[in-house]
C-alpha positions as CSV (number, residue, x, y, z in Angstrom):
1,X,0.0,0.0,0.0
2,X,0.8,3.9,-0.5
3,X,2.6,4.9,2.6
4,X,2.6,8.6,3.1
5,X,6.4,10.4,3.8
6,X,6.8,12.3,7.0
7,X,4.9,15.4,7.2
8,X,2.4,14.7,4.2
9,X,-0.9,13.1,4.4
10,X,-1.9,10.0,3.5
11,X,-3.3,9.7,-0.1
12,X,-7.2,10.2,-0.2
13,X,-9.8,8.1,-1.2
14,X,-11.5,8.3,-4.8
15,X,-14.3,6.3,-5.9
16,X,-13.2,3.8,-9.0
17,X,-15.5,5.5,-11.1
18,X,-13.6,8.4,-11.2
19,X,-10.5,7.0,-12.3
20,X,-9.2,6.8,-15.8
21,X,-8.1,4.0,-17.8
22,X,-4.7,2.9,-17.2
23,X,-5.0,4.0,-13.1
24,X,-3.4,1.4,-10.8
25,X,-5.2,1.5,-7.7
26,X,-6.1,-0.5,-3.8
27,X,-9.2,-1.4,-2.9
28,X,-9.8,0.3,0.2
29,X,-13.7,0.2,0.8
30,X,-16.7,-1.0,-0.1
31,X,-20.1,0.8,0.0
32,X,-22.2,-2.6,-0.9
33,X,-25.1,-5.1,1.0
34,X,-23.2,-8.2,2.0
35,X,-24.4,-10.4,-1.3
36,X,-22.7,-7.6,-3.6
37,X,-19.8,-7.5,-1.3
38,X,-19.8,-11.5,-1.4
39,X,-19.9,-11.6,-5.3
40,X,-17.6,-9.3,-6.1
41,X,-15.0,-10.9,-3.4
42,X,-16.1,-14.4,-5.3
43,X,-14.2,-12.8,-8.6
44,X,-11.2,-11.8,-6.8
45,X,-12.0,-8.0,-5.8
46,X,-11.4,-7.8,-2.4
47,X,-10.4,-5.1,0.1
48,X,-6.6,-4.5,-0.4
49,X,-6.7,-5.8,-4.0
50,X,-4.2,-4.1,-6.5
51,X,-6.6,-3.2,-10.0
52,X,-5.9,-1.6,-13.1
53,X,-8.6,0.4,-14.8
54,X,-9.3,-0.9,-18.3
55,X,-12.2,0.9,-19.2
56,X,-14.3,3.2,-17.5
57,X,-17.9,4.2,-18.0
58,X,-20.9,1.7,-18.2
59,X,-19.7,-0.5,-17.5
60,X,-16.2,0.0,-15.1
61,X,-13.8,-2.8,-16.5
62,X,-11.0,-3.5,-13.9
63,X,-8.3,-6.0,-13.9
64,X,-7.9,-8.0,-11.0
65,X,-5.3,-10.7,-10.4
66,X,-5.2,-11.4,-14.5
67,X,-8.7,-11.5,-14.5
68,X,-11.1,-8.8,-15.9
69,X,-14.3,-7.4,-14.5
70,X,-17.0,-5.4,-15.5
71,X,-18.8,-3.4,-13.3
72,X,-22.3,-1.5,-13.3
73,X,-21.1,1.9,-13.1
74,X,-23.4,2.4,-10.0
75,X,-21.4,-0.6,-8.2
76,X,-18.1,1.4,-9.2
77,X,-19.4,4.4,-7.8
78,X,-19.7,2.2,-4.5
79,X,-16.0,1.1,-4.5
80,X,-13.6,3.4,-2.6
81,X,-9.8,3.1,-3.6
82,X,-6.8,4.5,-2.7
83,X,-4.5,5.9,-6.7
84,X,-1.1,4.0,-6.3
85,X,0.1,6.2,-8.4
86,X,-1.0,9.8,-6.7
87,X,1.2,11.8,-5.5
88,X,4.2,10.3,-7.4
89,X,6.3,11.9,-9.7
């Protein structure tokens, strides 16, 4: 996970469907009922996950662990992640 440095705060939280293609990115949260939660953890996406952003829009395609997912974009709206690359030069 994204460590902050001394003296700078951690990165923030962005919902996945606010990210663009090509954004590497950590589960961090998710806003679901258990059964969506359950699913979604079934194909591999689980809190602390590492995802890549394939596509976004209706639906969210991420990549997780070589596997690809597509997402209503009203479940990606629901996921909270943490950019892997924010804040980097």
């Amino acid at each position: 996970m994204t460590r902050a440095r001394d003296g700078e705060a951690p990165p923030a939280l962005t919902r996945l469907s606010s990210l663009l293609p090509g954004a590497v990115a950590r589960l961090h949260h998710r806003e679901l009922s258990e059964g969506e939660a359950c699913l979604l953890a079934a194909m591999g996406l689980t809190v602390g996950c590492r995802l890549v952003v394939r596509a976004n829009g209706d639906p969210c395609i991420v990549e997780v662990r070589s596997t690809r997912i597509g997402l209503a974009r009203a479940v990606a709206d629901r996921l909270l992640v943490r950019d892997e690359r924010a804040g980097r030069p």
